[in-house]
C-alpha positions in Angstrom: 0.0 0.0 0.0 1.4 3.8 -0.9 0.1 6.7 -0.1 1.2 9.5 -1.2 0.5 13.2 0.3 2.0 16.7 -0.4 5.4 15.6 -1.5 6.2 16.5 -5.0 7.5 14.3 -8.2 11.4 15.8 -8.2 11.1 13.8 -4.5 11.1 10.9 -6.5 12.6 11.6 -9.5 16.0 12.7 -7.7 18.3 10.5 -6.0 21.4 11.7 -4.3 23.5 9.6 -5.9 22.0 11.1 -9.7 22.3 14.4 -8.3 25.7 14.3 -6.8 27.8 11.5 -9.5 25.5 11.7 -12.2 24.6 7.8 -12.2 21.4 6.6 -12.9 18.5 5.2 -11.3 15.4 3.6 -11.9 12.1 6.1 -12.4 10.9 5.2 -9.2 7.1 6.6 -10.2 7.3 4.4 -12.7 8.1 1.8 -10.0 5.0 3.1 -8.2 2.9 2.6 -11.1 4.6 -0.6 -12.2 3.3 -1.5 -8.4 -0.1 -0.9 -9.1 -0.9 -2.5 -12.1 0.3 -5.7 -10.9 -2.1 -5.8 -7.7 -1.2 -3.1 -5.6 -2.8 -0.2 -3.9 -1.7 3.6 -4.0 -3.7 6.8 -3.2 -3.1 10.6 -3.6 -3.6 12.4 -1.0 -4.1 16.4 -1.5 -2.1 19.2 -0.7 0.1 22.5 -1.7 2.7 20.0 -3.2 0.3 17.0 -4.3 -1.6 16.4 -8.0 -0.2 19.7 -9.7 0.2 22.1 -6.6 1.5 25.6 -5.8 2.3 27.0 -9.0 2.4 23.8 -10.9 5.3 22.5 -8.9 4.2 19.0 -7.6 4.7 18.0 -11.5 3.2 15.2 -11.4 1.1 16.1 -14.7 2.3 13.4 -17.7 4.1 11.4 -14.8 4.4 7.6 -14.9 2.2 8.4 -11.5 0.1 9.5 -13.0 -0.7 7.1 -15.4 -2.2 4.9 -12.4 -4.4 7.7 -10.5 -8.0 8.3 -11.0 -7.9 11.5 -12.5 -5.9 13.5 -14.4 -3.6 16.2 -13.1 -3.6 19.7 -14.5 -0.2 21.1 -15.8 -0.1 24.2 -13.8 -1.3 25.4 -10.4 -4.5 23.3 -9.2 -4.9 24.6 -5.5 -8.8 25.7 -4.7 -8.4 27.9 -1.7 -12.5 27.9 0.2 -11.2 30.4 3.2 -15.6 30.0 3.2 -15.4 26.1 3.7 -16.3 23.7 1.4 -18.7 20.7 2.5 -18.1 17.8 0.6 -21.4 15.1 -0.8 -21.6 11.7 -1.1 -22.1 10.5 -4.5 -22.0 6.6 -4.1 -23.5 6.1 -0.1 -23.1 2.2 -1.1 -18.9 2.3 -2.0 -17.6 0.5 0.6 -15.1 3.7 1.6 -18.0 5.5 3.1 -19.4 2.6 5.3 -20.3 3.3 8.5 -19.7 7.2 8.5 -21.8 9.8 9.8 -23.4 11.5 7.0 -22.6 14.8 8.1 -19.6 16.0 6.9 -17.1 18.5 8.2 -15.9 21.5 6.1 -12.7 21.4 4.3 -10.8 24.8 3.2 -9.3 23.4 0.0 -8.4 21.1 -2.2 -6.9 20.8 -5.8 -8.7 20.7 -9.2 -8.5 17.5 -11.4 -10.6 15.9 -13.7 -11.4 12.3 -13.1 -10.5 9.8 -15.8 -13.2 8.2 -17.7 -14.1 4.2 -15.6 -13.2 6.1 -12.7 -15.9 6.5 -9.9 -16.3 9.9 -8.0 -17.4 9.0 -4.4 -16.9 12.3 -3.1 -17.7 15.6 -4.3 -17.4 19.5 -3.6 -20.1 20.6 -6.2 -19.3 20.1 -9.5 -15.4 18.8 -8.2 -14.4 15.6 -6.5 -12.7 15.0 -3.3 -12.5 11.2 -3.6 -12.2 9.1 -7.1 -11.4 5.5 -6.9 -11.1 3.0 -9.6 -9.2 -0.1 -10.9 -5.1 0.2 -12.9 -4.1 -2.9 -14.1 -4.7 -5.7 -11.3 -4.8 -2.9 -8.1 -6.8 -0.1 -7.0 -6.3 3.6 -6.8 -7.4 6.4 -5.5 -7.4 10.4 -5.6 -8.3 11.7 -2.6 -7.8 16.1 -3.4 -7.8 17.9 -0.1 -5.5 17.0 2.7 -5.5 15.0 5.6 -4.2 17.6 8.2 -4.1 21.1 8.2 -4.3 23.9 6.3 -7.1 22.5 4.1 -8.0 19.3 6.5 -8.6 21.7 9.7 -9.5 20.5 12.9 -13.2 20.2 12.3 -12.0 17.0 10.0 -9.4 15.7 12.3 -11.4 15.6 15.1 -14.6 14.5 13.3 -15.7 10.6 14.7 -15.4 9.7 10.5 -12.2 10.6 10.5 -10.6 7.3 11.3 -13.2 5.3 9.8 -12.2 7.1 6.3 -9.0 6.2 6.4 -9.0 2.4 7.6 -12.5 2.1 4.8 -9.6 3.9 2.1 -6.7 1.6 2.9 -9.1 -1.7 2.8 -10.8 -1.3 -0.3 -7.4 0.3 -1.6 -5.7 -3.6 -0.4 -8.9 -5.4 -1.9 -10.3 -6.4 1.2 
């Protein structure tokens, strides 16, 4: 299982030894990917340095990453700052993800713009945006979830809501097929 949450591409993609003696190393998101599509289970998780991010710099538009995630990254900056709050809706109450919530949601003050790929499943939405896509690469399971998990955009009205856990462990079991 890999999640992965506000840490950009160039985290990956540069190795000390590359940077410092010029040898070479595998792609490691292709490694990711590679991952994935044989049975495994990776996730997204929101932020200024996740998807796109602050002025584009995450990078992980046209990745190898990418190729595995639910949606599609935009190629500069994504970040949807709602100082207002944003209160996400359930779109599938059935998906296993969501069992056993409360159906009231807490507010969220962010998240970033993607567009989910076509046989992907938005569970989650902030109007006409999601907050959680899940589907199927290869043989494993993925999922995009856009805001964050702590603060600035996952405030304390989410980390101290009684779904919060729940989320998480519902994410990283239907993420490991079970």
């Amino acid at each position: 299982m890999i999640l992965v949450s506000d840490v950009g591409s160039n985290t990956f993609y540069f190795h000390p030894e590359m940077l410092k003696q010029g040898i070479r190393h595998p792609n490691r998101l292709a490694l990711i990917r590679d991952y994935v599509a044989a049975g495994g289970g990776m996730a997204m998780i929101g932020g200024w340095m996740s998807f796109a991010g602050m002025d584009g710099r995450a990078k992980y538009h046209g990745s190898a990453l990418e190729e595995a995630l639910t949606v599609e990254c935009l190629p500069y900056d994504d970040r949807m700052e709602r100082p207002e709050g944003c209160i996400p809706q359930p779109v599938d109450l059935e998906h296993p993800i969501l069992k056993g919530l409360p159906k009231e949601w807490p507010y969220f003050l962010g998240y970033n713009k993607v567009i989910p790929k076509m046989g992907s499943t938005p569970v989650l939405m902030f109007e006409k945006d999601p907050l959680l896509v899940v589907g199927h690469y290869g043989k494993g399971r993925s999922a995009a979830f856009t805001s964050d998990c702590a603060p600035h955009w996952g405030p304390a009205a989410f980390m101290d809501w009684p779904g919060y856990a729940p989320l998480w462990g519902n994410l990283v079991n239907w993420l490991a097929g079970r």
